[in-house]
N, C-alpha and C positions, 0 to 999 in steps of 0.2 A: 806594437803600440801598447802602453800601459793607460790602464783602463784606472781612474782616479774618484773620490767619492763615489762610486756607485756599483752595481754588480754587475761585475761586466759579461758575465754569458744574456744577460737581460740585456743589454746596450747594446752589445751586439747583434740581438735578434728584434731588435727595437729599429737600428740601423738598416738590416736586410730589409725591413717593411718598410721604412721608409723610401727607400733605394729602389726594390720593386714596384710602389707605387708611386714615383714621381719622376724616376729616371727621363721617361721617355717624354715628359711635358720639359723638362729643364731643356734636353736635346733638343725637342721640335723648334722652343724656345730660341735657343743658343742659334740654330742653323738658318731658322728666316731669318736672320741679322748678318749674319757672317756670311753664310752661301757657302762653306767648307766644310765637308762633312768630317774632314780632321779635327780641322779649329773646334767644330762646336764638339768633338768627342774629348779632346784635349781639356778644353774648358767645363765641359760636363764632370769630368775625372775629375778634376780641382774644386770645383764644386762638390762634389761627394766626400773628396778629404775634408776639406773644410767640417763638413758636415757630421764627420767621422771623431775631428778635434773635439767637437761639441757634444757628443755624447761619451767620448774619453773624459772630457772635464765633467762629467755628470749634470749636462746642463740639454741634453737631449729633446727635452721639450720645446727647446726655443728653436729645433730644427720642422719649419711647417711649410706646405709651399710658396708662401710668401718669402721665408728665411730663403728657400733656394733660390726661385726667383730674382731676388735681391742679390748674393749672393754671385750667382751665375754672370748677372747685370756686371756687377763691379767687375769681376773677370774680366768677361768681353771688353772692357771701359780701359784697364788697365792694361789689354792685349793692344788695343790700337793705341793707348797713347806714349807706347814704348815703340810703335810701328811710326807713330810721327815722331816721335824725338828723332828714330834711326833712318828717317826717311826711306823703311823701306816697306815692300808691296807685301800683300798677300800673294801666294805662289796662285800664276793663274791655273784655271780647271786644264790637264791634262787634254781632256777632248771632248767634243762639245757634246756624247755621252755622260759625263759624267755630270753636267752642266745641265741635264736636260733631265736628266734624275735626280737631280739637287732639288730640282723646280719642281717635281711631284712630287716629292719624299713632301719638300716642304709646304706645298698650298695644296697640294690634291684636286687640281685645279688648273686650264691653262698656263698662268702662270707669266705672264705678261708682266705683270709690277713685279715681281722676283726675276724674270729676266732681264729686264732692266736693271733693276738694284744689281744685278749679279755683273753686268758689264762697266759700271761704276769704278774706279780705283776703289779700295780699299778705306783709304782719308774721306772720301768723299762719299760712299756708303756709311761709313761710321758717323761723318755729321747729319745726312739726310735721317738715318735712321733714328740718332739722338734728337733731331731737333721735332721732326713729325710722327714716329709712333713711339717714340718715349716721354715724348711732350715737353721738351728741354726748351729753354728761354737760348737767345743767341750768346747770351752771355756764358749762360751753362757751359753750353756745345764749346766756347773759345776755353773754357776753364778746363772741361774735362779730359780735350784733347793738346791743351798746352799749349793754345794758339793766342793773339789777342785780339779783340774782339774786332778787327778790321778786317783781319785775318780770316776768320770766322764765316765774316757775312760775306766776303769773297769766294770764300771755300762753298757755302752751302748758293752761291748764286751761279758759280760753273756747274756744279753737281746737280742744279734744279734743272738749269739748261741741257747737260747731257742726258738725265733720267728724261726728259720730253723726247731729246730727238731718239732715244733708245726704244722707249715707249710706244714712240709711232710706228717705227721701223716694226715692232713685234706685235703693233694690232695690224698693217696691213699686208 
């Protein structure tokens, strides 16, 4: 990678600190959303290139946890609404092992609402999650996954209803 206005043995050890101290907030980040401890490695990666362009263009400074954060978001956004164009799934977890360690890696914590979320389709974790902890309007949610907004409030009213009965299943 050519390193452009700036000195790049400095950009790059500018890059390592930042990479050191944010890696694991962008992942924890990425993985309560996704439930894939791939996806959110994958998407962590591209997140950190990105990150990588911007201090090759000598503009480093503009990389701060909100840049990632943000950043990371768009990722994720951009990974499912190529999953809805293509209509196809997230690979389900291997075994409910891996599933069950997904869910403490990421709450440290029973883990009940990430169970849930985790047994969701893919489309339908992608709107729950955009509409109630990213705080997205239903209009958003139809925008960002390519839907229209009929579409939308259908998708996020099966998804309410399976996250309940997944919900109950995993408190009792």
């Amino acid at each position: 990678m050519a390193f452009v206005n700036c000195d790049p043995p400095l950009a790059r050890e500018q890059l390592r600190q930042v990479y050191s101290e944010h890696v694991d907030a962008v992942h924890g980040f990425l993985l309560a959303r996704c439930g894939s401890p791939e996806l959110a490695e994958d998407l962590t990666t591209d997140t950190f290139l990105n990150a990588a362009d911007r201090f090759a263009q000598g503009r480093g400074a503009e990389v701060t946890i909100g840049w990632l954060i943000t950043t990371a978001r768009r990722r994720l956004i951009d990974h499912w609404r190529k999953s809805t164009t293509q209509r196809s799934r997230l690979e389900r977890f291997r075994s409910e092992t891996i599933r069950s360690n997904a869910v403490k890696a990421a709450t440290g914590s029973d883990g009940r609402t990430l169970t849930a979320l985790l047994s969701l389709t893919e489309t339908q974790r992608a709107a729950l999650t955009l509409r109630y902890i990213d705080e997205h309007s239903v209009s958003e949610v139809a925008d960002l996954l390519g839907l229209s907004y009929q579409a939308a409030e259908s998708l996020l009213a099966r998804a309410r209803r399976s996250f309940k009965q997944s919900y109950e299943v995993a408190s009792s």
